[in-house]
C-alpha positions in Angstrom: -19.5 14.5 87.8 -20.3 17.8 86.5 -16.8 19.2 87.1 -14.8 16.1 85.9 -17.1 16.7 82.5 -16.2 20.4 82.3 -12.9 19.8 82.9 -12.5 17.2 80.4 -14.3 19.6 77.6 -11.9 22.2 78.6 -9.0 19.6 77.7 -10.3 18.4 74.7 -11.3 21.6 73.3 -7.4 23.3 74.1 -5.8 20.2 73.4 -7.5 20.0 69.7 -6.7 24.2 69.6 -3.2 23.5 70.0 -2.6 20.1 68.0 -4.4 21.9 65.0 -2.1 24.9 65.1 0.7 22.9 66.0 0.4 20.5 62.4 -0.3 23.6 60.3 2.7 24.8 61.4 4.4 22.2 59.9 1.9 22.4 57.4 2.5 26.1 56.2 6.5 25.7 56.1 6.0 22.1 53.5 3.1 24.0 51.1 6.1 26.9 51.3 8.7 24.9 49.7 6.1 23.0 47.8 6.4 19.8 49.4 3.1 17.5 49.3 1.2 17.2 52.4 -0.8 14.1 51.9 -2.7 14.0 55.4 -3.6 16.4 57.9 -5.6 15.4 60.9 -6.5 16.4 64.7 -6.6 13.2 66.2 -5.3 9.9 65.6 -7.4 7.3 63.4 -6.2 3.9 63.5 -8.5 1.3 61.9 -11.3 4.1 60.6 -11.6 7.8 60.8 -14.6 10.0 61.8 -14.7 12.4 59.0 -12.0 12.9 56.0 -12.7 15.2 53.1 -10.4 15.6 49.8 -10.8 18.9 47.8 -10.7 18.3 44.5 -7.2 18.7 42.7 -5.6 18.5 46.2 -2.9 16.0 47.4 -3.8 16.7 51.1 -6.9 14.4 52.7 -8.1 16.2 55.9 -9.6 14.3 58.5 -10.5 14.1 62.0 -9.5 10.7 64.0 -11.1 9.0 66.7 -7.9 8.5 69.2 -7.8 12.3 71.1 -4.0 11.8 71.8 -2.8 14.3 69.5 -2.9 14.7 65.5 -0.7 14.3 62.6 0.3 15.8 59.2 1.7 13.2 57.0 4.5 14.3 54.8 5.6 12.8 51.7 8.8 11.2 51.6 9.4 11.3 55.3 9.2 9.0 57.7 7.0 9.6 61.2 4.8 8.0 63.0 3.3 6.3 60.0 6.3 4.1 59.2 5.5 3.8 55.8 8.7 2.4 55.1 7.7 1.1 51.2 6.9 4.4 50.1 10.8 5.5 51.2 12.0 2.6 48.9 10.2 3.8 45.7 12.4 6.7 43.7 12.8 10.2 45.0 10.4 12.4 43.4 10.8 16.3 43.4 7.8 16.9 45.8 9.3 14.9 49.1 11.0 16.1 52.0 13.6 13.6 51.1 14.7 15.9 48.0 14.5 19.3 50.0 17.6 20.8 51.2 18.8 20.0 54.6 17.5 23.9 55.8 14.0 23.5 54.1 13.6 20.4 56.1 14.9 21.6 59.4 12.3 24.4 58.9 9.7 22.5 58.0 10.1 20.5 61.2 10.5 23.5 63.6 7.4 24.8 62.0 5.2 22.9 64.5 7.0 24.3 67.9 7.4 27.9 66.4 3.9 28.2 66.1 3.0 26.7 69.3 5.5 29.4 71.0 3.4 32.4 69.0 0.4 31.2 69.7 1.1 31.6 73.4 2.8 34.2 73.3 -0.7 35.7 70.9 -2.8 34.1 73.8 -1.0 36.2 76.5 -1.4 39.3 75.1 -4.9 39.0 74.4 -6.1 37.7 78.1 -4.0 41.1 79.4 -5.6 43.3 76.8 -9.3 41.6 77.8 -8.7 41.1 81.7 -5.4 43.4 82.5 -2.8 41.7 84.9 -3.6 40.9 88.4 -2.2 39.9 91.1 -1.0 40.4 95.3 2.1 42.4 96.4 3.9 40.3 98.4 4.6 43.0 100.6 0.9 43.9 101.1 0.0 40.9 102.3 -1.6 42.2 105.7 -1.2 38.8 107.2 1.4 37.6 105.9 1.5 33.6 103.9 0.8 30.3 105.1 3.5 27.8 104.2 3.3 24.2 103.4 5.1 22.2 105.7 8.5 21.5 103.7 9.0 25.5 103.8 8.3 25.5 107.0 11.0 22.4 108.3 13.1 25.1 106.7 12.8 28.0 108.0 9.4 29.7 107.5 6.4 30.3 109.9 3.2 31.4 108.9 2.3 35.0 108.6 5.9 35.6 107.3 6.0 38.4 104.6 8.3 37.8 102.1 11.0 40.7 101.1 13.5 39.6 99.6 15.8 36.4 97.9 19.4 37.4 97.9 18.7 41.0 98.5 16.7 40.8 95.3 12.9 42.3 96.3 10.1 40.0 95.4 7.1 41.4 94.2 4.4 38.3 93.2 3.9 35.1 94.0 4.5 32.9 90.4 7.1 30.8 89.3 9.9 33.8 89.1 9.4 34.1 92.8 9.9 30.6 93.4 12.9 30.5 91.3 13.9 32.7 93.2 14.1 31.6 96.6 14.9 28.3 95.4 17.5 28.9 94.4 19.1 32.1 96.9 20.9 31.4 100.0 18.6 33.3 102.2 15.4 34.5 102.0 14.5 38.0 104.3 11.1 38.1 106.0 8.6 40.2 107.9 8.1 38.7 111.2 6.1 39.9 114.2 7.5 43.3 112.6 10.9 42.5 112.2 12.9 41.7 109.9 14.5 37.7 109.8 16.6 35.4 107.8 15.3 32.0 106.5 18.5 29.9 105.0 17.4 27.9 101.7 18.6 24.0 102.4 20.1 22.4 99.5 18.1 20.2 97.1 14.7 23.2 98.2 13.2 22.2 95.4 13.2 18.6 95.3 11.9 18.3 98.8 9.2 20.6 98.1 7.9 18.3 95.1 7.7 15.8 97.7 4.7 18.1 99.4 1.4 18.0 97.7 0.6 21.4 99.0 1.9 24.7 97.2 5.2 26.9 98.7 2.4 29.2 100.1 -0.4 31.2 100.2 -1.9 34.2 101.4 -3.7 34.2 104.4 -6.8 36.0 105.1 -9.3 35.9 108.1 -11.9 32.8 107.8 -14.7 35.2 107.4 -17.6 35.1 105.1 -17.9 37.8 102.6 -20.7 36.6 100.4 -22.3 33.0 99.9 -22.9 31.2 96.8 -26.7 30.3 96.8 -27.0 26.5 96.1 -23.8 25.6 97.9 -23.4 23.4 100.8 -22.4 26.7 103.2 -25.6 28.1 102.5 -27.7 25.1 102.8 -25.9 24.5 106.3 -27.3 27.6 107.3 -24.3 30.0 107.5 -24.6 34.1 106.7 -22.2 36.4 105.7 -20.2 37.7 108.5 -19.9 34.6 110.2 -16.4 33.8 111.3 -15.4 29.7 111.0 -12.7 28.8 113.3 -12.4 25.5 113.8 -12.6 22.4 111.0 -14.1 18.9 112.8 -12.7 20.5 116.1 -9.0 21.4 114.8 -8.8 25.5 115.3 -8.1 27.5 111.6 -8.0 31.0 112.0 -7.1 31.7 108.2 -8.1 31.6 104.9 -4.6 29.9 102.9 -5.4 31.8 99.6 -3.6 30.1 97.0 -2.3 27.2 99.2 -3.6 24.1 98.1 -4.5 21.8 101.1 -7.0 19.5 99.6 -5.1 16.7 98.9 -4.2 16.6 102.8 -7.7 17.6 104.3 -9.7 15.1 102.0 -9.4 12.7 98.9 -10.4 15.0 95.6 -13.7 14.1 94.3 -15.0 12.6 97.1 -17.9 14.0 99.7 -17.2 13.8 103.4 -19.7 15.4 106.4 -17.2 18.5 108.0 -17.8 19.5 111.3 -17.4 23.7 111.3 -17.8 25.7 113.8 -18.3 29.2 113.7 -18.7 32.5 115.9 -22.1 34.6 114.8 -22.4 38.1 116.8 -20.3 36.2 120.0 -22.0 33.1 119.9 -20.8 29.8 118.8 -22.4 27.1 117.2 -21.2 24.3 114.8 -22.9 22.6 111.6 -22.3 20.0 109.3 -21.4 20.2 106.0 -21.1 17.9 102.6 -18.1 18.5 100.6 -15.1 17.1 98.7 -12.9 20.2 100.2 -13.2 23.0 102.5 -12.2 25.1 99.7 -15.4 23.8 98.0 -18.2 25.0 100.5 -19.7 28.0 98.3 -18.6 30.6 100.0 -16.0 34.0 99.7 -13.9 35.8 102.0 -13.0 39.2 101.9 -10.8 40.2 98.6 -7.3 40.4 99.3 -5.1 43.5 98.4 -5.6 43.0 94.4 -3.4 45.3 92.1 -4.4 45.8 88.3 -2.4 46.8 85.3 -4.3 47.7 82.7 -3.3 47.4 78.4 -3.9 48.6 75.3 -3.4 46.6 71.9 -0.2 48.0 71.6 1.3 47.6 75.3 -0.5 44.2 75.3 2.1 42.2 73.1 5.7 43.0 74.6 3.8 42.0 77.9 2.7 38.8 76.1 6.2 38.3 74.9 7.7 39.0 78.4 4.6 36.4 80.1 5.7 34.0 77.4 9.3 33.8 78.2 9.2 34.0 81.3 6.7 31.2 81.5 9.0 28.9 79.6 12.0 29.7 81.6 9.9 28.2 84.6 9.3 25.2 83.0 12.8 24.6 81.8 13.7 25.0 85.1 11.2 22.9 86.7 12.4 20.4 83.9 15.4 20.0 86.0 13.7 18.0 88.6 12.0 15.5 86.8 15.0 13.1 86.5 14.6 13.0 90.6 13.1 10.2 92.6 10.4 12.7 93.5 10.2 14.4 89.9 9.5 11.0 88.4 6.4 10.9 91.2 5.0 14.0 90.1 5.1 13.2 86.3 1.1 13.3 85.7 -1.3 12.2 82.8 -4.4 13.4 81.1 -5.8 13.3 84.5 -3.2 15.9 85.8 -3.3 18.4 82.7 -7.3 18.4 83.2 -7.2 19.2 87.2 -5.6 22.2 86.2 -8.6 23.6 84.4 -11.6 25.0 86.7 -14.4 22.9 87.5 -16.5 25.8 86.2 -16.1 27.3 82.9 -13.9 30.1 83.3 -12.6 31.6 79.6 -9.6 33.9 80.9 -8.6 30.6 82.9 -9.2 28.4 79.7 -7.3 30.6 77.8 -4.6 30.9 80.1 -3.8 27.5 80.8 -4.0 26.7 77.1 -1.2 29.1 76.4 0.5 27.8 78.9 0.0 24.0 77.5 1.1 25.4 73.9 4.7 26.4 75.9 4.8 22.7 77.4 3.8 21.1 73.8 6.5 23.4 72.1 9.3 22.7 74.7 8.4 18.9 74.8 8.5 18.7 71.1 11.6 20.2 70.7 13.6 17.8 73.1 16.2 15.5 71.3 14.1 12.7 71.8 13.3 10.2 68.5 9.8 10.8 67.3 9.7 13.7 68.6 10.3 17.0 65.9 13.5 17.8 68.4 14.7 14.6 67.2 14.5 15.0 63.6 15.8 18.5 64.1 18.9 16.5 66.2 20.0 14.2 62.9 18.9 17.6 60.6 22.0 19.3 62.1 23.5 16.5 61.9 23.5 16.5 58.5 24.2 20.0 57.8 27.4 19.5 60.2 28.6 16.4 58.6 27.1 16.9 55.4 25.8 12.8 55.8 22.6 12.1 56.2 21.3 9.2 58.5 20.2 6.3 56.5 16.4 5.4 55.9 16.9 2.5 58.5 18.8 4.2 61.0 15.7 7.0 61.0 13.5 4.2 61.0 14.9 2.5 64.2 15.5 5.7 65.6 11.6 6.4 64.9 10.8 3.2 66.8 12.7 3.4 69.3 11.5 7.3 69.8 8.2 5.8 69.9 8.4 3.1 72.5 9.9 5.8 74.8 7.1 8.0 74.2 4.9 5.3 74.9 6.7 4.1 78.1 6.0 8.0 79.3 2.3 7.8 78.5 1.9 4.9 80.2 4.0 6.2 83.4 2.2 9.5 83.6 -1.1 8.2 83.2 -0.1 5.1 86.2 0.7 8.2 88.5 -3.0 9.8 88.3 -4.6 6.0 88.9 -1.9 6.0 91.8 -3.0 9.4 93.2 -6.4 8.8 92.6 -6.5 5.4 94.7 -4.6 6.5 97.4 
């Protein structure tokens, strides 16, 4: 219970980070071209509000809603998610983003994305200035990976090193390196010594959404390095230097670092009574332990071979810049596979975004992942979708190509229709986490 509440803080509190910058962003480019803002608010508020407050010869009412699904900043002489359609029938006045030209308006609605993108890209830089960039060469990896099961119906075995995608080395393992051999031909490996070829099947990708365990992970001996005090290890009576090698009977001579085999070793969330058995100066013995994972037993295992790269404040931002990119280039190409069977499966809710926070409270991790939500909520945002700022930036350049502008009902439809797809979505992603949650 613990975790699911720290988790769900984390959301809430990067979620309401990103919403708020998001809407002054939009905010910043209307006061700019002197266009009333009438609301701003984190959080939606329909039927009451929480708190609002009007300075005094202000046209904007700030407020914070009840409804955590996102936020708002209320325009004049626009029409969102309010559908005030009466106030669009009453005469233009000078103030409404009605009378501002067409490339006012079409900054006015980027405003919102562009600061989301700089924020991350901000974010970035300051985790590698505070913690430095870490990470595993690929090519140290004295034991190679461990691969989930769809890499290895194509190809892989475990303890494989990997060298190279298309002759192309590969250094890390991130989204670049799954790009990578994703989408190559062949992938070269270290095996038993010896160099071999793995051939990439068509459609990689999509069958490896299909797996609920990452690509692969680095494995490391099943050794104890140190023990975390109140965990269920240590209250089972294990010691550092103890060696665990089998898991209720089944033999496990490595530590998948990185790999993520919860979901197929036990349901998340939920305690189960683990047989272990373990070799202590030749002898071996077995004990029972409570957890929801075998990740989750309190204990560590030697360090693998960790390089650091180290910045200063003015290093740290074209490495931020690089990070940034190179994160959304990942996601637009992830993007791809949605529209699959499998990509539809894999579509998750609030329940998703907040298993990707740690259960304990982490801050480079909090910060990291909410740069990397600020990149989702910019790239979502800008899609062509009705509702969505990408939408009203779609009939924008419309209208500075045509030199027409849509009429109030056609943005109004469009608005509605924007929004029941948006809805539809909610409701899909959030049915996936009940569905993978149940079963």
């Amino acid at each position: 219970m613990e975790t699911i509440l720290i988790r769900a803080l984390q959301l809430i509190m990067s979620l309401s980070i990103l919403v708020l910058i998001h809407e002054f962003g939009h905010f910043l480019f209307a006061r700019l071209f002197k266009t009333r803002v009438e609301k701003f608010y984190l959080f939606f508020n329909p039927w009451f509000t929480l708190f609002k407050y009007k300075p005094k010869n202000s046209d904007t009412e700030y407020g914070i809603g009840w409804l955590p699904l996102g936020g708002y900043c209320k325009i004049s002489g626009m029409i969102d998610e309010s559908m005030d359609s009466e106030a669009m029938k009453q005469p233009m006045q000078p103030w409404e983003f009605r009378a501002k030209p067409a490339w006012q308006r079409l900054l006015i609605m980027i405003g919102g994305v562009l600061f989301n993108f700089l924020l991350a890209i901000f974010i970035y830089s300051m985790i590698l200035l505070a913690w430095g960039d870490t990470y595993i060469p690929l090519q140290k990896a004295k034991w190679g990976m461990e691969f989930n099961e769809t890499a290895k119906a194509a190809g892989f075995k475990d303890g494989d090193v990997l060298l190279a995608a298309d002759d192309k080395p590969l250094y890390r393992m991130n989204t670049k390196t799954l790009m990578s051999i994703v989408d190559a031909r062949q992938v070269t490996v270290l095996r038993g010594g010896r160099q071999a070829t793995v051939y990439i099947p068509e459609e990689m990708m999509t069958r490896l959404m299909g797996d609920s365990a990452r690509f692969a992970g680095f494995r490391l001996p099943f050794v104890i390095d140190s023990l975390f005090a109140a965990g269920p290890a240590a209250q089972a009576g294990l010691l550092p230097g103890d060696s665990i090698t089998q898991l209720d009977g089944k033999d496990i001579d490595f530590y998948a670092f990185g790999l993520d085999r919860q979901r197929r070793q036990h349901t998340e969330n939920a305690s189960h009574q683990i047989q272990l058995t373990y070799v202590r100066a030749g002898i071996t013995d077995t004990v029972s332990v409570v957890t929801d994972s075998l990740f989750n037993i309190g204990i560590m295992v030697p360090s693998p071979p960790i390089e650091r790269v180290n910045y200063n404040f003015f290093t740290s931002f074209p490495a931020g810049i690089r990070l940034g990119v190179e994160t959304l280039q990942g996601y637009v190409w992830q993007m791809k596979y949605v529209f699959t069977r499998e990509g539809a499966k894999q579509v998750g809710g609030f329940g998703t975004i907040a298993s990707i926070f740690p259960g304990a409270w982490d801050w480079e991790q909090f910060w990291y992942m909410t740069a990397f939500l600020s990149i989702i909520l910019a790239f979502m945002n800008i899609l062509p979708i009705p509702a969505l700022d990408g939408g009203h930036v779609l009939f924008l350049l419309y209208e500075v190509i045509t030199r027409r502008k849509p009429s109030d009902k056609f943005m109004e439809h469009a608005q509605v229709v924007g929004m029941i797809l948006l809805f539809a979505l909610l409701i899909w992603a959030n049915f996936n986490d009940v569905i993978r949650f149940l079963f």
